[in-house]
Every structure is written in structure tokens, then in C-alpha cells.
N, C-alpha and C positions, 0 to 999 in steps of 0.2 A: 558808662553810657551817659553820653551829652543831650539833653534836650533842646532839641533847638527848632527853627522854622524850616520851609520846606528849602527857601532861600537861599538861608546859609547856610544847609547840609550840602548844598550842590556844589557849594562853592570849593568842596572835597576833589571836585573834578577839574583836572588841568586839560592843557592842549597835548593832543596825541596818546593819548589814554585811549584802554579797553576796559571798558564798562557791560558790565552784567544786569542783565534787567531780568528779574523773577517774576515766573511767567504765570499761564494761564489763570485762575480765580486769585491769586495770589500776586499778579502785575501789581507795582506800587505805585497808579496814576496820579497820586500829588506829585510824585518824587520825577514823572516823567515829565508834568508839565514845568516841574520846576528846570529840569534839565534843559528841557525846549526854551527856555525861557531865557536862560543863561546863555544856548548853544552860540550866538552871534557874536562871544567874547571870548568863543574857543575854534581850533580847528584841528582837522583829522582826528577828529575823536571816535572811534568806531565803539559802536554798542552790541553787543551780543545774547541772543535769549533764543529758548522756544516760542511755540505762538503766546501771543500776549493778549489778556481779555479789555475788550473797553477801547477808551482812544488809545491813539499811536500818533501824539504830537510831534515827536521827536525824526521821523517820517516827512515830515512836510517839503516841499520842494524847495519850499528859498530855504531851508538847511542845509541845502547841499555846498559839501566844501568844510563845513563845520562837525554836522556828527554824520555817521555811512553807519547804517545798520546791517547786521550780519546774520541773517537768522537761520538758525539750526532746526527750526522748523517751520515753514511759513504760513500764518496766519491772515484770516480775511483782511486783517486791517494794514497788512504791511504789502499784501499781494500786490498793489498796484507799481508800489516802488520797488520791487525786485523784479516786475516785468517793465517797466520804464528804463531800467538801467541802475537805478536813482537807490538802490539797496542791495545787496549780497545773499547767496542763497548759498550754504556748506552742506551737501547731503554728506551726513553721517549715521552710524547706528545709534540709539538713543543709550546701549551699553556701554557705547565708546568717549560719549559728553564727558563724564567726570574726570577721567585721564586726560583730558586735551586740557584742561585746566590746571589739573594739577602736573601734569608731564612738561608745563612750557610750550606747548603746540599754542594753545589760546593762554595765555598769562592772563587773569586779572587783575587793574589797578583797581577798579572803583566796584564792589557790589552793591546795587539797591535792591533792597528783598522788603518782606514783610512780612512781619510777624504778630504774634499775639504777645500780650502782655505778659512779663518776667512772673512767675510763682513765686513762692515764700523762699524754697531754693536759688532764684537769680536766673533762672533758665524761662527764656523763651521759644516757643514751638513756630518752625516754619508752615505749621496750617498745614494748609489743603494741597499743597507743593512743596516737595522735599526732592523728588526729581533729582535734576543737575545743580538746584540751588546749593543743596548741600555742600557738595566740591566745592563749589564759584562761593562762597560763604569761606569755607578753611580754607582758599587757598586766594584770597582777596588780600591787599596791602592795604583795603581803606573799607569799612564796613558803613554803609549808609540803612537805617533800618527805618519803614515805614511799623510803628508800632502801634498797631490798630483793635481796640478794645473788642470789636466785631470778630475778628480772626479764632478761627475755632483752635483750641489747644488738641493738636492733636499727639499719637502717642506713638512710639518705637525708634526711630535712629532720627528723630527731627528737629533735636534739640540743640540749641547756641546758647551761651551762657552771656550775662549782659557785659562782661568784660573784656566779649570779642567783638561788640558793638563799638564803633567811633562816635556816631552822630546818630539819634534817634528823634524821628520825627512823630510826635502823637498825634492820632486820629480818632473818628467814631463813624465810622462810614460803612455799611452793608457791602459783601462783596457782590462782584457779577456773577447773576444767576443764569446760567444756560439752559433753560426745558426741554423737555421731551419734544423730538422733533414728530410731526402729524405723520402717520403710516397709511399708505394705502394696503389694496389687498395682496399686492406684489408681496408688500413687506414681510407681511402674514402669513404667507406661503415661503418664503426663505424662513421665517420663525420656525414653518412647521417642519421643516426638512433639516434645518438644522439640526434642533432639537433634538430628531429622530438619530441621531450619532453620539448623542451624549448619555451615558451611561449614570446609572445612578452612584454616587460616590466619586463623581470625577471633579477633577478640579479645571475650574474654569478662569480663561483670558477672555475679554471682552473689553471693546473700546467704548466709545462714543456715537449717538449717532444711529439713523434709521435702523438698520440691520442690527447691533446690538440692541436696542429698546425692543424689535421683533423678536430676536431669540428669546431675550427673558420673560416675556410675555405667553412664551410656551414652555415652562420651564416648570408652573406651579405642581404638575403632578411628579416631582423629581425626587429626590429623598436625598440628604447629606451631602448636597453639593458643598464643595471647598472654592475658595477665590485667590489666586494667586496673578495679579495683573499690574501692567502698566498703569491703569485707571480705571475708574468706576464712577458710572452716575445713580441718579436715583433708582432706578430698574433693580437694583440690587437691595436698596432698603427693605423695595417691595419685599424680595423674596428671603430674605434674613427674617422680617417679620413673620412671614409667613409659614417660618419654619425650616423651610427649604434647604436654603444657604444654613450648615452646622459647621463646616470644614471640621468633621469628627472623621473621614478617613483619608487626610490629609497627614505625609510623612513630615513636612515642613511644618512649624506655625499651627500646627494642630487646631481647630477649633477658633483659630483668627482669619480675618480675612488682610492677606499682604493687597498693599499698591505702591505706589511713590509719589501719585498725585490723584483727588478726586475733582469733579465737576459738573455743577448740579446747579440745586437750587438751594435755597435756605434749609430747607428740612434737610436736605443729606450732609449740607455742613455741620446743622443742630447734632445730625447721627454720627460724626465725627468727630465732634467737642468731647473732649475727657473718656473717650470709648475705647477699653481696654482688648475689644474686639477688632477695633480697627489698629493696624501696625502698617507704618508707614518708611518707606527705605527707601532709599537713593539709587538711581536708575539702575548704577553698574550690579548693582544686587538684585532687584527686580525682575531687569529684563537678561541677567545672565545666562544662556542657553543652560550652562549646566547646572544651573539653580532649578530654572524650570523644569529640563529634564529629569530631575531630583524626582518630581512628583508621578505618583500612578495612574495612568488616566488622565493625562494633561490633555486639557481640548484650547486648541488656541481656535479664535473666532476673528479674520480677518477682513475688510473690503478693498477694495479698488475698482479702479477708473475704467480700464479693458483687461481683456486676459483674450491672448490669439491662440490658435487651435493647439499651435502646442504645449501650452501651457504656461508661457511667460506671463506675470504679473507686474502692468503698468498700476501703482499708486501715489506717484508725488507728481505726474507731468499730464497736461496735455497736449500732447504731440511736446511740440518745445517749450509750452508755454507751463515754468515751475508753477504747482499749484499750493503743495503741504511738504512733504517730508520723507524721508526712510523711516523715522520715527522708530517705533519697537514693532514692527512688521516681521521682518526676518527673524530676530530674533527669538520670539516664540513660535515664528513657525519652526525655526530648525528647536529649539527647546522642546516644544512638544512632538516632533518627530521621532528626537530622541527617547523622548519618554516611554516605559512599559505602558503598553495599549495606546499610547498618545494620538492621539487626531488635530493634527493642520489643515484648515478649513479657511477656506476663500469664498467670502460669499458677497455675489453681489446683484442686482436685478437686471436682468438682461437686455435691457434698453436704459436710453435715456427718459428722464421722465414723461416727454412728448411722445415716446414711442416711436422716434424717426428714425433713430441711427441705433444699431446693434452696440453691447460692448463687449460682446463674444464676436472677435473679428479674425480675417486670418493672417493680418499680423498688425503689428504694432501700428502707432500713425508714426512718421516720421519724426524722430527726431523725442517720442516718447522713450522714458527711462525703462528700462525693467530693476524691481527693489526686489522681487521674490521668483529667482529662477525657473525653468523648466525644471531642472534637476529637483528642486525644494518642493513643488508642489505635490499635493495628495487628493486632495478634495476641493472641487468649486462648487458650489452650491449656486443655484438662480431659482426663479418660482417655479422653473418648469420641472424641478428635480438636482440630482446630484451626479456628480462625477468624478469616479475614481482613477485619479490619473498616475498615482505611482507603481513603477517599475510597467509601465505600461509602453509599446513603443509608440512613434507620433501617430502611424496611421489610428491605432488604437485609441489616444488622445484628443483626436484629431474629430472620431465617431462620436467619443461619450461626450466632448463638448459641444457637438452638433446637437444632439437632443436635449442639450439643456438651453441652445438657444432659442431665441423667441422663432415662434414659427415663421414667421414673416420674412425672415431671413435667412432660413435654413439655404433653400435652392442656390441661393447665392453666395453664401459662405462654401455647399458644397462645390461650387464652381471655380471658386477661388482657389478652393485645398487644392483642386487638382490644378490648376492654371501655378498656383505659387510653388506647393512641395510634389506635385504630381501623384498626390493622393487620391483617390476612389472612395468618397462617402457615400452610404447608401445609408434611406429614411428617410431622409430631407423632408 
């Protein structure tokens, strides 16, 4: 491992290169401004990542022609240039990333990652993102490492040894911290419904984000819940302290809590520096359905943008316009479906936050994705209650997602059923 500046690490990077940028609290923003910096002496350089925290210089419009970003999952800061034209959007599953790198589908030449400082063994921890870095790391021809003393060491499959590093660039810089977003009583009410489906001993998936921060906020009277997710933020400290979180009837990782990436604030990284409770693995392990399904009582906890009466789940579009991702959606829904007792849960609040528009509609807006089928779904949850939608047929479908929409809309939704599938809702 080379120490060098953020300058001449870049200079790793040639014309017509694919570059891997390591994402979320883990993005290596010197390494990206340096690459922006550099971009006007290269071209067709395409970059590839999840969302990415912080700026996104490499983005900018007069780059175009020089680097085209490709994101495998789109983040606020790149949204505008993947709806511009001016960026790339790949929906994929979040199981599927490490194979498309290591299979030759996405080849890496260049990874910039970020890591913590090497131990007394020579080994540095990819932090708070192990994700797809990991693959895009082994299977990179040029390794660029932001090596930042701030970087929490974290523990389980996140480790690179310094002699797979080409150029490292040292830092002391504080990562980006995402808070708890503010919940109204919507939230509160999906918390409490939620909730009400999760059994004591079950193992929980939870993302980021209103609806997650609600559920675990209802969760303190639980006992031996287990964590097997995608990601985790601070919500989950709470309840580890509090007792709650033991993963003691967990088949998996017994008494650990798995993810592949977390994202918080300062204190959940401090709870993942050197924490032998926290185990950390790469997506294709993570979000493996059969992994998932592995567990007793798997409650996967997901949102989206609309869900129409029969059950389709729009969450990466709206209407045409790409917002986020497929991300690990599917994935744990069909994982915990499979699971003995497992519950797939869609929850999300039944309006926009103005209250104007439904997102229980009776069908999609044109030109919106569906990421979790009719056939996959089981449960949608909104503040007005829950809905059991599997092995149900549409008309059936059709009723229990009428009552869970906001009242305000019901008469019209029911008008629609029948005007679109020539369905007969009654309650409205």
C-alpha cells in the first residue's frame, strides 16, 4: 500500500475505464472530487455505485462526454442527472451486484472504497459498507483506498488486507451522518400495525427511513428479537440496548446482528467500531432469499411509492420518472415468504404527505415499475390497518386494500375497481 495524495491516486484512472465508487456513509468524497477534477483529461469513463452519501461532483453537467455514471441504485444527489439523460439507471436485485462484477457483466478497472486504518495483522475493515464493495474490491484491476482514521472497524466478511491496496490516500474526516427522519401520527400508526404481526423471537429486516424508525419505536415491549438485514440505523441501537434485540432464537448468526451496510449517525457507527455483535457480509449473502428464508419467523418490513388494488408494488419510479432502486425489496420479501411463519410486509401511508393524492390507486401511473409483484405480496400495512393479500383473489384484494385506504378516496378507488377490473367494492 502506496501513500499518496488524492491527485495522484486518480491518476490510476485512464480513458474508457469502469470505476466503482463505494457508496452510501462509506462514499470516498476526496477521491470523487479528485476524480472530477481530473475528469476533462479523460473520456467515456463510466462510474458505477449504489446511492452515494455527500456531494456527487463527478455528476456535474459539463462532465458530460468524460465520466456517465451508472447507478445501481439512485440516490438524491444523482436523481437529477438520471432524469436529465445525463446518467444511467441498471435496475437490478441488490443479490445480483456482486456477480455482475465478478461474472464480467460490470468488469472493474478502477475501485475507490474506504476504509479504516490496517490493524497490527495488515487488514483494513470496509466500515459501514461491505455491500457490493466487497466483490468491486476482489475483483478490481486497480485498488484506490480512501483510508480514513474516522472509519469504524467493523467485523465479519469486511476485510482487505493492505497488499490488495494499490494507492491509499489518508484522511481524518467524520463520516455522513443521516438522522431519524421527523414522524407524524401516520407513522405511528403503521408503527402500531406493524408491530402487531411481529412475534416475539422473530427475526427482523428493516430499512431506512419514516416507516422503519415507526416500527421500531413499537417494538420496546418485544423479547429476543434477532436482526438479519440489508441495513440498519440507529432504531436498532435503541433496542439492542434496551434489551430487546438478543437474536438468541436466531438459526443463523445466533446472538449477532447480520447486515451488509449500516447508516446513521455517529453513535451507530461508535456501536459498530470493534463490535463482535455486529457481523457485517456482502450483499449476495445478506439479501440471499435462501439465506433469509433460512430463518424462523422472518418479518421482512418494506415501503413504496403506490401499491394498486391488486396488489402490485411500485418502489423505484414515479410513473416514468426513476426515483431509487430494486434494491433488496424482493429479495426479502420472497426470503421471508419462504420462511417457517415468515411475514412480507408492505407498508406504507396512504396518501401523500399533502393529503392530495391516494397511493392506494387502482392501478399504476403510467409508465411506473412494479419491483414486488401481485403474486409476491402478503401484507400492506397503511395507518388505517392491514391487508392480507395472499392466495387471495383480485376481487378479495381489491376490498382489503380499499379499507386500508384513506377514507377520502375510498368512493373513488371503488369506482375505478369497477370501471378498470369490473370489480364490485362494497364499504367505501
Amino acid at each position: 500500500m502506496r501513500s499518496v495524495s488524492a491527485s495522484e491516486a486518480l491518476e490510476a484512472v485512464q480513458s474508457g475505464q469502469r470505476v466503482y465508487l463505494h457508496g452510501g456513509a462509506a462514499t470516498p468524497t476526496p477521491l470523487l472530487f479528485a476524480l472530477a477534477d481530473r475528469a476533462r483529461r479523460l473520456s467515456g469513463v463510466e462510474t458505477v455505485s449504489l446511492h452515494l452519501d455527500g456531494p456527487a461532483p463527478h455528476v456535474a453537467p459539463e462532465l458530460a462526454g468524460h465520466l456517465r455514471h451508472n447507478a445501481l441504485f439512485i440516490g438524491a444527489n444523482v436523481r437529477a442527472a438520471v432524469g436529465e439523460g445525463r446518467a444511467d439507471f441498471t435496475p437490478v436485485f441488490l443479490s445480483d451486484i456482486p456477480q455482475l462484477f465478478a461474472g464480467g457483466t460490470l468488469p472493474i478497472d478502477v475501485a475507490l472504497i474506504q476504509v479504516s486504518p490496517p490493524d497490527a495483522h495488515g487488514y483494513c475493515s470496509l466500515g459501514v459498507s461491505v455491500d457490493v464493495a466487497h466483490s468491486a474490491v476482489h475483483h478490481a484491476d486497480v485498488v484506490v483506498a480512501e483510508v480514513n482514521r474516522q472509519m469504524p472497524r467493523s467485523l465479519g466478511r469486511s476485510f482487505l488486507h493492505v497488499s490488495q491496496i494499490d494507492l491509499a490516500v489518508e484522511t481524518d474526516r467524520p463520516l455522513v451522518e443521516v438522522p431519524a427522519p421527523p414522524l407524524d401520527d401516520r407513522y405511528y400508526q403503521i408503527g402500531r400495525h406493524v408491530a402487531s404481526l411481529i412475534e416475539d423471537g422473530a427475526t427482523l429486516q428493516l430499512g431506512i427511513g419514516a416507516v422503519a424508525e415507526a416500527v421500531l419505536l413499537q417494538l420496546f415491549d418485544h423479547r429476543d428479537l434477532g436482526v438479519h438485514t440489508e441495513m440498519f440505523s440507529d432504531g436498532v441501537v435503541d433496542l439492542f440496548e434496551a434489551g430487546v434485540i438478543t437474536g438468541a432464537k436466531k438459526r443463523r448468526h445466533t446472538g449477532e446482528i447480520v447486515t451488509s451496510f449500516v447508516q446513521g449517525t455517529r453513535r451507530l457507527y461508535d456501536f459498530v467500531d470493534d463490535n463482535p455483535v455486529v457481523s457485517m457480509h456482502p450483499s449476495d449473502y445478506t439479501n440471499n432469499p435462501a439465506v433469509i428464508a433460512s430463518h424462523v419467523e422472518m418479518v421482512a418490513v418494506n415501503s413504496a411509492i403506490e401499491v394498486d388494488l391488486t396488489g402490485q408494488v411500485c418502489a423505484d419510479s414515479i410513473g416514468g420518472r426513476f426515483y431509487s432502486g430494486i434494491g433488496g425489496q424482493l429479495d426479502f420479501i420472497r426470503g421471508a415468504a419462504r420462511a417457517v411463519q415468515g411475514r412480507p410486509i408492505i407498508a406504507l401511508p396512504s396518501t401523500t404527505a399533502d393529503g392530495r393524492i391516494s397511493r392506494i390507486v387502482s392501478r399504476l401511473a403510467p409508465g411506473a415499475g412494479v419491483v414486488t409483484t401481485r403474486g409476491d405480496v402478503h401484507f400492506v400495512v397503511t395507518e388505517h390497518g392491514i391487508a392480507e393479500l395472499h392466495g387471495r383473489n383480485v376481487r378479495e384484494r381489491g376490498q382489503a386494500l380499499l379499507r386500508v385506504a384513506h377514507p377520502a378516496f375510498r368512493d373513488q378507488l371503488a369506482r375505478e375497481a369497477f370501471e378498470t377490473y369490473g370489480m364490485r367494492l362494497s364499504g367505501a
